[in-house]
N, CA and C atoms as an extended XYZ file, in Angstrom:
507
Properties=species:S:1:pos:R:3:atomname:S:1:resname:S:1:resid:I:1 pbc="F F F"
N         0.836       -1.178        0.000 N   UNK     1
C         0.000        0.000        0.000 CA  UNK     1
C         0.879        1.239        0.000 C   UNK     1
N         0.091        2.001       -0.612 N   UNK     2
C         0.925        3.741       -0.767 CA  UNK     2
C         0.001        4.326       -0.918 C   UNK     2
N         0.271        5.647       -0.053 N   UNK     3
C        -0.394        7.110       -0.629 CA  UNK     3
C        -0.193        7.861       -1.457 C   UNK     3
N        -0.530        8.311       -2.421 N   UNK     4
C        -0.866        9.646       -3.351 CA  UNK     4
C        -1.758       10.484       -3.415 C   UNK     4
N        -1.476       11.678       -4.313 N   UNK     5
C        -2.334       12.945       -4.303 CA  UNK     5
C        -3.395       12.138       -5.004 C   UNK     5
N        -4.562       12.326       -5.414 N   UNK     6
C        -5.672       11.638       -6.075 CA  UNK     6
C        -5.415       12.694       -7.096 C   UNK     6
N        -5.695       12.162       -8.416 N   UNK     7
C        -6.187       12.442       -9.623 CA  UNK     7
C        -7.566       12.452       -9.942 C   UNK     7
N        -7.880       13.694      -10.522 N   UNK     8
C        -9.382       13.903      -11.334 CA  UNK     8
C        -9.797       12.044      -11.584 C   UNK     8
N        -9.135       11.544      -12.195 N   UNK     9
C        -9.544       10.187      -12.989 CA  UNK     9
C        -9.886        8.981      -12.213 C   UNK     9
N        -9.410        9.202      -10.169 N   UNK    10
C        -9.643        8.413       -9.550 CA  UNK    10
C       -11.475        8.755       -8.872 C   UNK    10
N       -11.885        9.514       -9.061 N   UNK    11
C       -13.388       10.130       -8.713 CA  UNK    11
C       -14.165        9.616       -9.145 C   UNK    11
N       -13.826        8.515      -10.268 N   UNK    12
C       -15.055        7.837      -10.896 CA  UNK    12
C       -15.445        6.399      -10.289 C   UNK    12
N       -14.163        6.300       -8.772 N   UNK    13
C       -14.097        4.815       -8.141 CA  UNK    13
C       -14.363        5.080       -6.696 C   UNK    13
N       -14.276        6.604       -6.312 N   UNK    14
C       -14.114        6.953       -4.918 CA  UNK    14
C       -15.594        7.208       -4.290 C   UNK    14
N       -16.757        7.030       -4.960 N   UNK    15
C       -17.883        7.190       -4.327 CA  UNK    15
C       -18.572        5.242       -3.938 C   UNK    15
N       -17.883        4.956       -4.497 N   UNK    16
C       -18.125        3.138       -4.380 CA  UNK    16
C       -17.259        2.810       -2.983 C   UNK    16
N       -16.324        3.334       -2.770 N   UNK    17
C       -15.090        3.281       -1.605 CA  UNK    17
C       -15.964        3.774       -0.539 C   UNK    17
N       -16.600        5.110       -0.628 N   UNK    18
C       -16.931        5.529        1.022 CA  UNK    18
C       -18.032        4.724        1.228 C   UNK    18
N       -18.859        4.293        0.114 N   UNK    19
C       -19.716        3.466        0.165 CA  UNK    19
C       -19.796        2.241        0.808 C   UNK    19
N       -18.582        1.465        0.729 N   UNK    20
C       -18.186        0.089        1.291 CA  UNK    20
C       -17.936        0.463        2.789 C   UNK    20
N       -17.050        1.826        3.097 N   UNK    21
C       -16.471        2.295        4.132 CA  UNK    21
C       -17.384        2.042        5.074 C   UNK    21
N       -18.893        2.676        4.767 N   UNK    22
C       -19.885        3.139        5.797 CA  UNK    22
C       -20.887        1.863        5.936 C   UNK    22
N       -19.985        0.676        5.458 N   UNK    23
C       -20.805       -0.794        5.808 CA  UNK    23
C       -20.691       -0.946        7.376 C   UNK    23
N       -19.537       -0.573        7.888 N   UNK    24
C       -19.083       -1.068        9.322 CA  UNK    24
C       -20.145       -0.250       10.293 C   UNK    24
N       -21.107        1.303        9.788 N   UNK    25
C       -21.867        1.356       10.674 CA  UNK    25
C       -23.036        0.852       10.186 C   UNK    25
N       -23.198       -0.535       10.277 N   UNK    26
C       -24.622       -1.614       10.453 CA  UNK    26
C       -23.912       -2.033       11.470 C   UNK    26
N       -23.046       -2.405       12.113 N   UNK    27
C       -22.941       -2.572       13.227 CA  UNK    27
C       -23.118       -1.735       14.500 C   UNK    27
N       -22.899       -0.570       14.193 N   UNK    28
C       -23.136        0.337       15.569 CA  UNK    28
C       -25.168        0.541       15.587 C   UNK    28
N       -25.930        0.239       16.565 N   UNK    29
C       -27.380        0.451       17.093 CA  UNK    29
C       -27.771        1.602       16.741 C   UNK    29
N       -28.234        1.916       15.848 N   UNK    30
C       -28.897        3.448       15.386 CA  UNK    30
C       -28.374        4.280       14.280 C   UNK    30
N       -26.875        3.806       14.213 N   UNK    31
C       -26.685        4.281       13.026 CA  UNK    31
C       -26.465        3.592       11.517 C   UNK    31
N       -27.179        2.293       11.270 N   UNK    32
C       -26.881        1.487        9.887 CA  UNK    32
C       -27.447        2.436        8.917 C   UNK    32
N       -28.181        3.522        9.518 N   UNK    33
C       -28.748        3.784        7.618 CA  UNK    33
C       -27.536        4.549        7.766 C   UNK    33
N       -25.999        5.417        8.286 N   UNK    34
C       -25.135        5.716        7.624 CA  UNK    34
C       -24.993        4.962        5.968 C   UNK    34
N       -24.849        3.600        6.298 N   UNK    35
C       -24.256        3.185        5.045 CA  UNK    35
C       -25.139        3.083        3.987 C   UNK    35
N       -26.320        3.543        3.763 N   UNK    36
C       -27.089        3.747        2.720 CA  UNK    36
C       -27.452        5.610        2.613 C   UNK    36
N       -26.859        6.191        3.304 N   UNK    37
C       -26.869        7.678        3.382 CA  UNK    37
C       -26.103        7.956        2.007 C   UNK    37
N       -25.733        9.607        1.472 N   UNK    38
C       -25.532       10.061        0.402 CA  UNK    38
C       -23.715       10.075        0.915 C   UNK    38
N       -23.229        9.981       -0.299 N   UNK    39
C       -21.628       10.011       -0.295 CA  UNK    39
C       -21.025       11.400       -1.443 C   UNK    39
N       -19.851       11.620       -0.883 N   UNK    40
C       -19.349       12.524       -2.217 CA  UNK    40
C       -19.586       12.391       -3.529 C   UNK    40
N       -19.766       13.089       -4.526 N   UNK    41
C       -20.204       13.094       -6.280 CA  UNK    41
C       -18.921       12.462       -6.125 C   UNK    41
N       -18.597       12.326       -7.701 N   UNK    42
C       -17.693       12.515       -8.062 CA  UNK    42
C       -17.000       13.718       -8.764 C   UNK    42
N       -18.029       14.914       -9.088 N   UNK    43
C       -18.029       15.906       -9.006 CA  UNK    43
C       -16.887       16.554       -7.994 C   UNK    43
N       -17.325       16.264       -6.630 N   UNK    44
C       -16.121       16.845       -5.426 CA  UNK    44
C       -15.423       16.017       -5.444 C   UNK    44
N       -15.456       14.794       -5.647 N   UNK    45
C       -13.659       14.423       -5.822 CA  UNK    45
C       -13.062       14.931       -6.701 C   UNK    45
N       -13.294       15.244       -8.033 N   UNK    46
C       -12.661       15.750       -9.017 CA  UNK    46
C       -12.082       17.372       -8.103 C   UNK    46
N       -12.830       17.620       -8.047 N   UNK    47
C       -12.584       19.331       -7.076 CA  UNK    47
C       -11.935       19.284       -6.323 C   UNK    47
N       -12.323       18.407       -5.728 N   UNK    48
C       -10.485       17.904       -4.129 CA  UNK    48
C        -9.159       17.709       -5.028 C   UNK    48
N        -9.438       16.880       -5.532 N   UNK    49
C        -8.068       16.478       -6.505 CA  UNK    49
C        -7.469       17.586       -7.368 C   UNK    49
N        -8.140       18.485       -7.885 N   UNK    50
C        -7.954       20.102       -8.766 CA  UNK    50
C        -7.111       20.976       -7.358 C   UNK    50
N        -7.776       20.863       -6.317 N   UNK    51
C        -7.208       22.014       -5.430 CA  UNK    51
C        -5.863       21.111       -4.676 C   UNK    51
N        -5.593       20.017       -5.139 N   UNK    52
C        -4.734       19.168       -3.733 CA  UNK    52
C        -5.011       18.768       -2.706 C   UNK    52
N        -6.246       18.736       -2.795 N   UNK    53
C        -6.689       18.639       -0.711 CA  UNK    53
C        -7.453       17.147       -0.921 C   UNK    53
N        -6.815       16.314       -1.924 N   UNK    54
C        -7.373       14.628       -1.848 CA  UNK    54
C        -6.042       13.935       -1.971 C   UNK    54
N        -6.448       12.711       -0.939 N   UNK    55
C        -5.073       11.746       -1.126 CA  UNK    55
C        -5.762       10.544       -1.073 C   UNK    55
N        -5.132        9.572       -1.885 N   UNK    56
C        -5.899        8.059       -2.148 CA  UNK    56
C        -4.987        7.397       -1.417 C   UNK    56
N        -4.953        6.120       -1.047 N   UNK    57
C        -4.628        4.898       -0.553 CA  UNK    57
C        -5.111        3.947       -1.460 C   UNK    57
N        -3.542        3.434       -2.389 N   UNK    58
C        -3.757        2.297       -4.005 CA  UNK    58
C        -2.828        1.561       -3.319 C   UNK    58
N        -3.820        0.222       -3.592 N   UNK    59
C        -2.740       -1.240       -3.669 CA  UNK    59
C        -1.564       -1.000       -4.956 C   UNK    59
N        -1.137       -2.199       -5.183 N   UNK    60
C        -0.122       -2.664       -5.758 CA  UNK    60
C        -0.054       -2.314       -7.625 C   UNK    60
N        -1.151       -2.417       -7.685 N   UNK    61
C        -1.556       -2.119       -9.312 CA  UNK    61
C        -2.094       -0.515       -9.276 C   UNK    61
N        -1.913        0.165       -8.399 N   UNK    62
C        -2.396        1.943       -8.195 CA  UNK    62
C        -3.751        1.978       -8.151 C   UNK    62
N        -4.860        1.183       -7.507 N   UNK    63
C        -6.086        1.188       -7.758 CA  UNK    63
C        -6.210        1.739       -6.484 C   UNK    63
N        -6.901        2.826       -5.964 N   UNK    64
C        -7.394        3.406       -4.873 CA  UNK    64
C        -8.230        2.344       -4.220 C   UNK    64
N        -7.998        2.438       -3.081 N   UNK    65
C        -9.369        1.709       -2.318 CA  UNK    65
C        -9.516        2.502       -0.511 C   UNK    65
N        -9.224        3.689       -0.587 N   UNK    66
C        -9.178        4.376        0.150 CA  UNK    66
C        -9.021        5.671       -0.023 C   UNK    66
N        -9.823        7.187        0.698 N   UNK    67
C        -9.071        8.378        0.026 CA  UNK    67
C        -9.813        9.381        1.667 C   UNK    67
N        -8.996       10.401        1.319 N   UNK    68
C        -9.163       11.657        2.321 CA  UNK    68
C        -9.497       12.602        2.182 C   UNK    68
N       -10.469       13.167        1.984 N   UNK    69
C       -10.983       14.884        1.523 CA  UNK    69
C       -10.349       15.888        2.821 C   UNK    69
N        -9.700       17.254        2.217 N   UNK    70
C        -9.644       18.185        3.041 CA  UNK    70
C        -9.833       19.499        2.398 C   UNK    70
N       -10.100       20.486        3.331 N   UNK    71
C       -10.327       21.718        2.835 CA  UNK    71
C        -9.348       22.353        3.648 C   UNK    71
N        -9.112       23.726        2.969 N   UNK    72
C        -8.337       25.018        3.631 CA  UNK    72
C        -9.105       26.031        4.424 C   UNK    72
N        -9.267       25.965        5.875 N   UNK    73
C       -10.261       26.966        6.480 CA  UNK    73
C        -9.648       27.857        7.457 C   UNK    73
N        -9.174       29.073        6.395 N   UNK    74
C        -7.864       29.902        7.427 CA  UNK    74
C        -6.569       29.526        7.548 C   UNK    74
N        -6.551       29.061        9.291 N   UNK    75
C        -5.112       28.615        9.595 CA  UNK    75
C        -5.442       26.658        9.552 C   UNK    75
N        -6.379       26.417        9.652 N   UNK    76
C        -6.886       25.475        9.933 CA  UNK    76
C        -6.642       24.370        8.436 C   UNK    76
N        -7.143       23.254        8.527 N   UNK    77
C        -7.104       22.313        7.866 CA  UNK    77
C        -7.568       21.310        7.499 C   UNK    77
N        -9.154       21.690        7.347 N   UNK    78
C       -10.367       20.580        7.830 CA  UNK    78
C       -10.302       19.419        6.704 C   UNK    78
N       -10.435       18.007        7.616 N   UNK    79
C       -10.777       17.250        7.066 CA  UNK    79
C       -11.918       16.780        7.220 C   UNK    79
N       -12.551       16.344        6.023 N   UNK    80
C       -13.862       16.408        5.426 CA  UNK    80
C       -14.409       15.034        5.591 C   UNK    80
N       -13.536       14.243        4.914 N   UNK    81
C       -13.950       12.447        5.164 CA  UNK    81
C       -12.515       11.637        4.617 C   UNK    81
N       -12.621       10.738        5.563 N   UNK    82
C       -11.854        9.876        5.628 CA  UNK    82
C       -12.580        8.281        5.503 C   UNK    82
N       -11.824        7.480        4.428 N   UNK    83
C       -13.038        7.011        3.891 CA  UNK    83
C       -11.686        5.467        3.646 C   UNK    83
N       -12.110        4.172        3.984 N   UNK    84
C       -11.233        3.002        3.587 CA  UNK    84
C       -12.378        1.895        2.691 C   UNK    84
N       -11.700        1.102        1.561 N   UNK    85
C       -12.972        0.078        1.562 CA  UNK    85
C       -12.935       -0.603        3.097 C   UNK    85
N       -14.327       -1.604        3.086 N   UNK    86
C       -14.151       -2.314        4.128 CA  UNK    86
C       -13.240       -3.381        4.267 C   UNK    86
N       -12.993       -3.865        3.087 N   UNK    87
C       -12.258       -5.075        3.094 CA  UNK    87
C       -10.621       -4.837        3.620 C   UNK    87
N       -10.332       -3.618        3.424 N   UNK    88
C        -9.464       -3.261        3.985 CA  UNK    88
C        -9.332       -2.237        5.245 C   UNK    88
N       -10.356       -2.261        5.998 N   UNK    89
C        -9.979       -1.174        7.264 CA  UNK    89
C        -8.933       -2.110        8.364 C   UNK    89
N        -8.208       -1.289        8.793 N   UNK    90
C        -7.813       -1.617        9.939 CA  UNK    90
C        -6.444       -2.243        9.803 C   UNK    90
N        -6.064       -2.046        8.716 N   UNK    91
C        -4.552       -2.031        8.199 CA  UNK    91
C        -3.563       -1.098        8.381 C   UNK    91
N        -3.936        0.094        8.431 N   UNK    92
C        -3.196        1.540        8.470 CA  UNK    92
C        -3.229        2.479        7.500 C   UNK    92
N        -4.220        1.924        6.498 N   UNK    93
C        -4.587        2.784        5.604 CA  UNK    93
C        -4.709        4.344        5.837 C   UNK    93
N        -6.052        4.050        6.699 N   UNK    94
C        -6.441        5.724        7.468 CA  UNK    94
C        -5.268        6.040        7.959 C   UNK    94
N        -4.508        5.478        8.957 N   UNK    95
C        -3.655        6.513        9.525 CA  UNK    95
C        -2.473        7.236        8.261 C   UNK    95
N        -2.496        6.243        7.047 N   UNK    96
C        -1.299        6.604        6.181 CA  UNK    96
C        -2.215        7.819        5.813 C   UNK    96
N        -3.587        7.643        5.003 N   UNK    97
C        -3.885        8.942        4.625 CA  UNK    97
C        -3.688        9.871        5.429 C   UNK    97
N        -4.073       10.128        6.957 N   UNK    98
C        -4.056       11.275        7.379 CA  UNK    98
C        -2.624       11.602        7.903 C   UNK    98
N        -1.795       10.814        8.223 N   UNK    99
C        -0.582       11.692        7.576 CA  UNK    99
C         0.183       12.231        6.761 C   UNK    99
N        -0.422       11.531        5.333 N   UNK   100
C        -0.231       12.550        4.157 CA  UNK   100
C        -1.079       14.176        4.319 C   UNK   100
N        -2.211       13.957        4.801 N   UNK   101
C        -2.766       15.260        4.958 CA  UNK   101
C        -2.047       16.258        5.891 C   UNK   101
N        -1.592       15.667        7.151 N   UNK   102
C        -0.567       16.838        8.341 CA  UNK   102
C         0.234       16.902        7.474 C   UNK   102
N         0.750       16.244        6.761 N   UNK   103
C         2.495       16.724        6.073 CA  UNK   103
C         2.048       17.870        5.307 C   UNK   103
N         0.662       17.937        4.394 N   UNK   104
C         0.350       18.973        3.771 CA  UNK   104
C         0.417       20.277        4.352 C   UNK   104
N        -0.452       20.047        5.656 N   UNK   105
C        -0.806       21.307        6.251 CA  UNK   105
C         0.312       21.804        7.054 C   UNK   105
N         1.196       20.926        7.168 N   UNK   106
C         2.656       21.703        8.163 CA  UNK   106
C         3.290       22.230        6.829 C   UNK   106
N         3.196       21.710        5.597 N   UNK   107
C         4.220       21.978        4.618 CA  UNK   107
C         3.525       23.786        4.430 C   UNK   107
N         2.141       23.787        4.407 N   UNK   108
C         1.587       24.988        3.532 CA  UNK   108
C         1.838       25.842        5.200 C   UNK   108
N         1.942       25.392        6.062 N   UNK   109
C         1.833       26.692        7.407 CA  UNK   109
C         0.414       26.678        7.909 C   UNK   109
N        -0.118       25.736        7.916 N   UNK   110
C        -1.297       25.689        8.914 CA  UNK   110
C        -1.043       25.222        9.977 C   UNK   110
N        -1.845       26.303       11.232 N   UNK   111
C        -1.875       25.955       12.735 CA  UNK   111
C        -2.396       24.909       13.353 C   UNK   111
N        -3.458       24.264       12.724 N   UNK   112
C        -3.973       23.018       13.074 CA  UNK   112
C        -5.054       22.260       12.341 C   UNK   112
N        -5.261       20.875       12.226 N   UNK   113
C        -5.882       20.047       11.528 CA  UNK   113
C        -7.840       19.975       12.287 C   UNK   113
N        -8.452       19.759       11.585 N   UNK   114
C        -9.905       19.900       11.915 CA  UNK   114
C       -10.504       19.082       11.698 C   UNK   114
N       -11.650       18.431       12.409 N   UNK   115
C       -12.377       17.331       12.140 CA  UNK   115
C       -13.621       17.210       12.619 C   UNK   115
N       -14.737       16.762       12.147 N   UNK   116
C       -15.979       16.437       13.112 CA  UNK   116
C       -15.785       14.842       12.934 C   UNK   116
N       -16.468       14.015       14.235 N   UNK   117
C       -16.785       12.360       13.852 CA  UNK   117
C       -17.480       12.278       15.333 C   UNK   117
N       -18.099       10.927       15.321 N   UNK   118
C       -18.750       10.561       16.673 CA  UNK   118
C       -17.697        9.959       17.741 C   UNK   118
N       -18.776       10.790       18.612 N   UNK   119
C       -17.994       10.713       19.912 CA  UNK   119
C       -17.695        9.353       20.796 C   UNK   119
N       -18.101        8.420       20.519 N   UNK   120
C       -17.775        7.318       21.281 CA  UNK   120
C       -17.999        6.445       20.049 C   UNK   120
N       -17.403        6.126       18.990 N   UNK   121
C       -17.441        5.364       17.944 CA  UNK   121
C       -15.803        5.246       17.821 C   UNK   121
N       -15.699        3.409       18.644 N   UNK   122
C       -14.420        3.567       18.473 CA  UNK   122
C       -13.174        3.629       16.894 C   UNK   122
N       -13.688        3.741       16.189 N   UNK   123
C       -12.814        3.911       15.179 CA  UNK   123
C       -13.244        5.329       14.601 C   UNK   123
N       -14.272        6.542       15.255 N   UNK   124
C       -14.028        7.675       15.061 CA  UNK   124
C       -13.486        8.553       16.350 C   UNK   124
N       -13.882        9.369       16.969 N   UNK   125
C       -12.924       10.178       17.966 CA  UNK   125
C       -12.360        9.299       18.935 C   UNK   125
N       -12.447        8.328       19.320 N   UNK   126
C       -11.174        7.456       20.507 CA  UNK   126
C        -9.952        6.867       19.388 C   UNK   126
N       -10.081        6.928       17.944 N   UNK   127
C        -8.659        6.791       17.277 CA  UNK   127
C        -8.174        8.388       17.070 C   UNK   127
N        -9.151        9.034       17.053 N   UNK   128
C        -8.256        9.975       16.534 CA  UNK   128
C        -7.829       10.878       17.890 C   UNK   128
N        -8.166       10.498       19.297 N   UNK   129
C        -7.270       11.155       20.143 CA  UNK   129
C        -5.889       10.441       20.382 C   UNK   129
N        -5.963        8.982       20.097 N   UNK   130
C        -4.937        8.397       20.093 CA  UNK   130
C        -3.726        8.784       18.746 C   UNK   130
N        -4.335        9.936       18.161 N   UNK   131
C        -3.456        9.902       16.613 CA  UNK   131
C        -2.464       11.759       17.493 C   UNK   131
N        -3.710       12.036       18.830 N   UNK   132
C        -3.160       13.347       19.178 CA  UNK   132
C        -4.377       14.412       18.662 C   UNK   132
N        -5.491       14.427       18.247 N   UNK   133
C        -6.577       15.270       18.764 CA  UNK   133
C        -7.200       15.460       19.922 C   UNK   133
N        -7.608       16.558       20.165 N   UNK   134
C        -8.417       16.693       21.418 CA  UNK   134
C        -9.613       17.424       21.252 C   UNK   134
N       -10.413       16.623       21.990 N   UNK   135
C       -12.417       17.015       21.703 CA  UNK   135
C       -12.564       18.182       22.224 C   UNK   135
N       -13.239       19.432       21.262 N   UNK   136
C       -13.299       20.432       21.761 CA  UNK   136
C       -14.517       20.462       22.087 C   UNK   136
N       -15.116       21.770       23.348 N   UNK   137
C       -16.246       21.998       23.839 CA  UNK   137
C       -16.338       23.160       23.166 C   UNK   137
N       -17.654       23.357       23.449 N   UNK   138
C       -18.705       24.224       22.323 CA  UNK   138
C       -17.764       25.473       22.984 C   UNK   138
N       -17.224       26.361       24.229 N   UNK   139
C       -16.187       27.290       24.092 CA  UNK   139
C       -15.418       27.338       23.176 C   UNK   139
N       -15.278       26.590       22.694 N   UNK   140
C       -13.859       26.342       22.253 CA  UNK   140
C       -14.208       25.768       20.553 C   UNK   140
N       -15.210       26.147       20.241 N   UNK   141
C       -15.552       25.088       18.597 CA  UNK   141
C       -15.024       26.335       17.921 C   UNK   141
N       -15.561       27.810       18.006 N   UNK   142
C       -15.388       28.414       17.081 CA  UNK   142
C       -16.819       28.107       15.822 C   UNK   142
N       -16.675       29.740       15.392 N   UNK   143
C       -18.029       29.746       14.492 CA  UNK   143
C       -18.027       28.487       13.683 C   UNK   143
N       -17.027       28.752       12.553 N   UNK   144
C       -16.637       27.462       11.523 CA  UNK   144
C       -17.151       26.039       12.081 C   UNK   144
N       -16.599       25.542       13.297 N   UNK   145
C       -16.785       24.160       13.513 CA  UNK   145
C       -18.203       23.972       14.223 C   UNK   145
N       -18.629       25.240       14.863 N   UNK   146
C       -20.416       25.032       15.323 CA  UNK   146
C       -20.795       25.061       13.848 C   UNK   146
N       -20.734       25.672       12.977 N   UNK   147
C       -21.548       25.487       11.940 CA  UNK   147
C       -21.768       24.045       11.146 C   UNK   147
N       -20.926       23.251       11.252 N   UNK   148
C       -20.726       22.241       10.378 CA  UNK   148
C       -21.259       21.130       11.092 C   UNK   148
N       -21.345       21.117       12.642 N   UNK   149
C       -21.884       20.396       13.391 CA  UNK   149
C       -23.300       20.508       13.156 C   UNK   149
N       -23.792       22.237       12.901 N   UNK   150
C       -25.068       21.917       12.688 CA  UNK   150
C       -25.691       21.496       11.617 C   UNK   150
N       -25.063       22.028       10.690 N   UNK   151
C       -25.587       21.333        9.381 CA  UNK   151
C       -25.712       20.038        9.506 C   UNK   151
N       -24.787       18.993       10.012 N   UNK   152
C       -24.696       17.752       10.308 CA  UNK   152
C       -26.034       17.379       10.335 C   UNK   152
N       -26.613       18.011       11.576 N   UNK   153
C       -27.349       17.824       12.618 CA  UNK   153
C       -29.060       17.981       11.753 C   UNK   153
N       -28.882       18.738       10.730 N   UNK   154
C       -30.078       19.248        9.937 CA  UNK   154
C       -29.828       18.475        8.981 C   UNK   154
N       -28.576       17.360        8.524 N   UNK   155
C       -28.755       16.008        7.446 CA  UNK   155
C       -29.659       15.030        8.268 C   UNK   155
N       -29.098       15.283        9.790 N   UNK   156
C       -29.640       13.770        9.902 CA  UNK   156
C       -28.870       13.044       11.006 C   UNK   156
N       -27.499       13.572       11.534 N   UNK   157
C       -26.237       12.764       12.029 CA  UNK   157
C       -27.106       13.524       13.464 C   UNK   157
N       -27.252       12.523       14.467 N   UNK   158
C       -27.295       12.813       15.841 CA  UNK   158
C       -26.235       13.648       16.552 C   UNK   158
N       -27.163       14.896       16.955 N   UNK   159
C       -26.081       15.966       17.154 CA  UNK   159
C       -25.590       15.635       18.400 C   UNK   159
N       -26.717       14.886       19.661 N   UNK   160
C       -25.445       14.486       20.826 CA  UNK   160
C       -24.622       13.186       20.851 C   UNK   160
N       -24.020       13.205       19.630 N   UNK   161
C       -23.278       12.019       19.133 CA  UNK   161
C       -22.135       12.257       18.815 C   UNK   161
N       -22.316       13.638       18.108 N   UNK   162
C       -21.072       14.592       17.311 CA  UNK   162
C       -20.176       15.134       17.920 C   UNK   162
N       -18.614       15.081       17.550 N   UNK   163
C       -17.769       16.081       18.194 CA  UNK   163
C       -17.261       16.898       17.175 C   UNK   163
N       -16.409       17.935       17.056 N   UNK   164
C       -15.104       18.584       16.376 CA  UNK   164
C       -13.707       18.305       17.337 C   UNK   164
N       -12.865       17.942       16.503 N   UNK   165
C       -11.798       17.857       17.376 CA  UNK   165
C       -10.831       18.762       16.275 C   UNK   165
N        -9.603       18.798       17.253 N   UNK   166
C        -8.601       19.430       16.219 CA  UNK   166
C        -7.132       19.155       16.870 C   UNK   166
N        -6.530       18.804       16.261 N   UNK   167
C        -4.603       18.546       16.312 CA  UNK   167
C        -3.959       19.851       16.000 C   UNK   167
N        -3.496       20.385       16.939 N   UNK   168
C        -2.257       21.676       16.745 CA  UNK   168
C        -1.466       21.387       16.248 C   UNK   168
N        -1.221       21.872       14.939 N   UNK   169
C         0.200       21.757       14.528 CA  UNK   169
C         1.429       22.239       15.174 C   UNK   169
């Protein structure tokens, strides 16, 4: 396995990927329709991949089966979704993508990395404090990250479920 920047040309495989990704919540009690919920176009992957802020995870033959959306918000560095097939979670995929993404944001001079995910879902915020995030309280969200929580919250994602966290660069 290796990381790369994603190419426009990988967007036509990356909405089938988050798709498989969001099989693992049929296991968590309340949240299985995640994995029949709406995923990125391929439209915004193409757009992640145009601005740099997408990185894939390709086996051996360069076929993606994993990728990372991020945006530029200020000093900040939000990541958007982090996404593995299932057949492969739990390899190190995710962690390879999202350290291709910090290398980005230390390379460009951003102060810190951004994230929303659920709060007691162990493979969303209890990995990523172990990666070195810390769960912020609504003091401390800032306009940007209350907003995105709420929108969340007006798709559909249980808002006392939700956190923002963020890693200081």
């Amino acid at each position: 396995m290796r990381v790369r920047a994603a190419l426009e040309s990988d967007a036509i495989v990356l909405p089938a990927i988050e798709r498989s990704a969001g099989e693992v919540f049929r296991t968590v009690p309340g949240l299985g329709w995640i994995a029949d919920d709406d995923v990125q176009s391929e439209a915004q992957h193409r757009a992640h991949a145009r601005d740099g802020t997408s990185w894939v995870a390709v086996d051996d033959r360069n076929s993606p089966f994993g990728f990372l959306l991020a945006e530029f918000c200020g000093q900040d560095f939000h990541i958007c979704e982090l996404a593995v097939r299932h057949d492969k979670q739990g390899r190190g995929a995710g962690r390879a993508l999202f350290e291709a993404a910090v290398q980005c944001a230390r390379q460009r001079g951003m102060t810190a990395v951004t994230l929303t995910t659920f709060r007691d879902v162990r493979w969303n915020a209890l990995l990523y404090q172990r990666w070195g995030f810390e769960t912020l309280v609504a003091e401390t969200l800032g306009e940007r990250l209350a907003e995105i929580l709420a929108k969340e919250a007006r798709r559909g994602l249980p808002g006392h479920q939700r956190c923002a966290m963020r890693l200081t660069l």
